[in-house]
C-alpha positions in Angstrom: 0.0 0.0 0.0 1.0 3.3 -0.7 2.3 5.6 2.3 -0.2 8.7 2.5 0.5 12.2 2.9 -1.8 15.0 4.2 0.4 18.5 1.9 -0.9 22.1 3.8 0.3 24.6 1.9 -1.1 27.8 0.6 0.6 28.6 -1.8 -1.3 26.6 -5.3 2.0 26.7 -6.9 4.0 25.3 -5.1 1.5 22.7 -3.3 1.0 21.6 -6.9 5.0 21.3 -7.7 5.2 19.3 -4.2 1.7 16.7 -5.0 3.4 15.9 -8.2 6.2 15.1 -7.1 5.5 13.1 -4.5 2.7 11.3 -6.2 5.7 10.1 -9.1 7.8 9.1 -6.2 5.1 6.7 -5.3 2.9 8.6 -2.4 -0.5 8.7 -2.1 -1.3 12.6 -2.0 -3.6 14.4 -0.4 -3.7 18.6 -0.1 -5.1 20.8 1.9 -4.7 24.8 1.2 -6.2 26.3 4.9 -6.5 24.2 8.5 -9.9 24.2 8.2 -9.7 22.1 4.9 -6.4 19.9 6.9 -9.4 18.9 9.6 -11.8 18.0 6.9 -9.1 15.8 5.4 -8.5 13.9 8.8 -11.7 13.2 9.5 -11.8 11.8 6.3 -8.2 9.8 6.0 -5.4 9.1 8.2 -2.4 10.0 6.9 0.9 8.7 7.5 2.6 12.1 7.4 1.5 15.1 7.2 3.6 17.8 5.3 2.3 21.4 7.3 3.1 25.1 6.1 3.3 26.8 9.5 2.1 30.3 8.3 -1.6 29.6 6.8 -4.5 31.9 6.3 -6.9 30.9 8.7 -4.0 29.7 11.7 -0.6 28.5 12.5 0.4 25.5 11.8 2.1 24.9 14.7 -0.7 25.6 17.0 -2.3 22.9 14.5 0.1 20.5 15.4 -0.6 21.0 18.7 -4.4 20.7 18.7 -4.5 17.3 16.8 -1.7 15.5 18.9 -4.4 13.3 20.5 -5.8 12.9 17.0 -3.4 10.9 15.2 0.2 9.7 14.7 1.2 10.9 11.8 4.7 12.2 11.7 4.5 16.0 11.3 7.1 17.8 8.8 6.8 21.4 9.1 7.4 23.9 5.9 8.4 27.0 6.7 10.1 30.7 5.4 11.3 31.1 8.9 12.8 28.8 11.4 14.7 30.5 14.2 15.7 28.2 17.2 12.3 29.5 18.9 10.4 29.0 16.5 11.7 24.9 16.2 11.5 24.4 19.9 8.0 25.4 19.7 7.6 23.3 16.8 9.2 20.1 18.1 7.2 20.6 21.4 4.2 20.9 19.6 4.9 17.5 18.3 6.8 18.2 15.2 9.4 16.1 13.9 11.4 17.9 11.3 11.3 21.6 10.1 11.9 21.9 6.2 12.8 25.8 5.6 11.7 27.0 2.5 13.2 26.9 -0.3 14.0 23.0 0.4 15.0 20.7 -2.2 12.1 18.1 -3.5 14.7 15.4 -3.1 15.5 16.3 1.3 12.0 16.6 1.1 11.3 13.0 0.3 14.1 12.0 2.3 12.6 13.2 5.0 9.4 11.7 4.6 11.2 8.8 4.5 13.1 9.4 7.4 9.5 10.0 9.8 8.3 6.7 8.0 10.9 4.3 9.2 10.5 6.4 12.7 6.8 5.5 12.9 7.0 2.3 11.2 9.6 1.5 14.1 7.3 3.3 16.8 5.0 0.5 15.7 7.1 -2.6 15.9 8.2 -1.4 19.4 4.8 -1.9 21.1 2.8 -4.6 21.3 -1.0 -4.6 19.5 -2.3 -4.9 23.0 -3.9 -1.6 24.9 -5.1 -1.9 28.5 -7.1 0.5 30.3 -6.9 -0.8 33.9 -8.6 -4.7 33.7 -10.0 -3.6 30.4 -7.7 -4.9 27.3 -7.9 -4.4 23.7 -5.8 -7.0 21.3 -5.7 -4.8 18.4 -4.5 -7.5 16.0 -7.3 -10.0 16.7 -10.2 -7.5 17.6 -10.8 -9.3 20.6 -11.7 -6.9 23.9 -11.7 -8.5 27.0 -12.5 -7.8 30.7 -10.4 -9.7 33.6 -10.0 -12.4 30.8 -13.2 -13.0 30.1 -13.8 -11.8 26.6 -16.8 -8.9 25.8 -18.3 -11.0 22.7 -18.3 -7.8 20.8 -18.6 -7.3 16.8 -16.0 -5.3 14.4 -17.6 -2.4 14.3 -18.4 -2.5 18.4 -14.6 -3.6 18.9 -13.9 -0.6 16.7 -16.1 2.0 18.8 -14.3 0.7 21.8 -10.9 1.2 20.5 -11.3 4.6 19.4 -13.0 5.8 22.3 -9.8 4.0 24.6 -6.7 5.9 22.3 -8.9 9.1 23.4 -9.7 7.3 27.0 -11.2 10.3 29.4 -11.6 12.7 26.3 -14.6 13.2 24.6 -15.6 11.8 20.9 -18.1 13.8 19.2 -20.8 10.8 17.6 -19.5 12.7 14.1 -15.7 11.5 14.7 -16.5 8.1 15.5 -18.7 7.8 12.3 -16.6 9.4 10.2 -13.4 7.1 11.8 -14.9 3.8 11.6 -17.6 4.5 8.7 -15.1 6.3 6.5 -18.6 8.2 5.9 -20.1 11.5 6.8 -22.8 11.0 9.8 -25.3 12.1 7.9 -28.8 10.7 8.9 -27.5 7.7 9.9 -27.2 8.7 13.5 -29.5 5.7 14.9 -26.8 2.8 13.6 -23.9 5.1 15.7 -26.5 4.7 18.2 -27.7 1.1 18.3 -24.4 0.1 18.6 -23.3 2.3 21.5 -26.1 0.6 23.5 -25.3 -2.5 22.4 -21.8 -2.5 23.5 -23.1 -0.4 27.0 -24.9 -3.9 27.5 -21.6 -6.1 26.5 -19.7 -3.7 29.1 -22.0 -4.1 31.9 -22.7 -7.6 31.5 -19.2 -8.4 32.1 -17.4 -5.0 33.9 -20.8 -3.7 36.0 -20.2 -0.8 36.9 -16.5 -0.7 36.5 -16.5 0.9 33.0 -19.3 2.8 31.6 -19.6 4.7 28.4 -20.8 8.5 28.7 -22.8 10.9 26.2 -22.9 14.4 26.3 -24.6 16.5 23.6 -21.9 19.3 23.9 -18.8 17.5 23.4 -19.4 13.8 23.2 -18.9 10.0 24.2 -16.7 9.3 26.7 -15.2 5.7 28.0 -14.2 6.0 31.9 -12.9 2.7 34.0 -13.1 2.7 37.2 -11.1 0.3 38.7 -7.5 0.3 37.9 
């Protein structure tokens, strides 16, 4: 499969001179011109690495960074005119992992796409497929979600629900997220199959965890996952 990249850059030019590049070197290309078009294109896709201009016209890019940390581990590659030893330090704190100054060559660009692809590649091999949220454990290779050993009985798409809401465990996930995550569709009107299977895996939880775990809707922000006994 082809690696993809999420491009943010303003300027048409030379987002166009960067896609077609990349896409010839074999990527799978996606671009973005503003951050509000960069968050349409994550709730959409989840990019391997995302190339981000830091001066946009609606935002910075590094506060960007910053705000979808939680969101996804892509390797961030900032683009920039200016890149002062402040300015990196707030970068690489924000979760950056390289800062290309502009004008970079296409070829150290690639390189270091492929540089932050071997990192996360390797990021991956390092940890096991297995997440655990106190007795609660996810085995992320075989679906299976189990409680104290004894297995939840749940379906892919419940298995799914209960994964995304533990990699954001105590933070809220807004119903048009998760749809958008695990449908790879817009919510739409199809709210009531987001919903049916919420409650059904509220049932699975209880009838194994009781009380211990429990599943949380707010209309202002969300669905949250909370475990209580660690």
């Amino acid at each position: 499969m082809k690696s993809k990249i999420l491009l943010v850059e303003d300027n048409e030019q030379l987002s166009e001179t960067n896609r077609l590049y990349l896409e010839l070197a074999g990527y799978d290309v996606r671009t973005a011109y503003c951050l509000s078009e960069a968050h349409s294109a994550l709730s959409e896709s989840d990019p391997d690495v995302i190339l981000l201009d830091v001066m946009l016209p609606d935002g910075d890019g590094v506060d960007f960074c910053r705000e979808i940390y939680d969101e996804t581990d892509a390797k961030i590659i900032f683009l920039t005119a200016k890149a002062s030893e402040e300015d990196q330090i707030k970068g690489f704190e924000a979760g950056g992992s390289v800062f290309l100054t502009k004008p970079y060559s296409l070829k150290v660009m690639v390189s270091c796409i492929e540089s932050a692809l071997r990192k996360r590649k390797a990021k991956k091999d390092k940890f096991p497929k297995i997440l655990k949220i106190g007795n609660l454990r996810l085995n992320m290779q075989s679906a299976l979600a189990s409680w104290n050993d004894t297995d939840l009985l749940l379906s892919k798409k419940e298995f799914s629900v209960l994964l995304l809401l533990s990699e954001h465990y105590s933070k809220p996930v807004s119903p048009e997220f998760m749809y958008e995550t695990i449908w790879k569709a817009p919510l739409g009107n199809d709210k009531n199959s987001l919903w049916r299977h919420i409650s059904s895996l509220r049932r699975k939880l209880f009838a194994v965890c009781g009380e211990k775990a429990e599943i949380t809707y707010s209309r202002a922000s969300g669905y949250v996952l909370t475990v209580f006994e660690k």
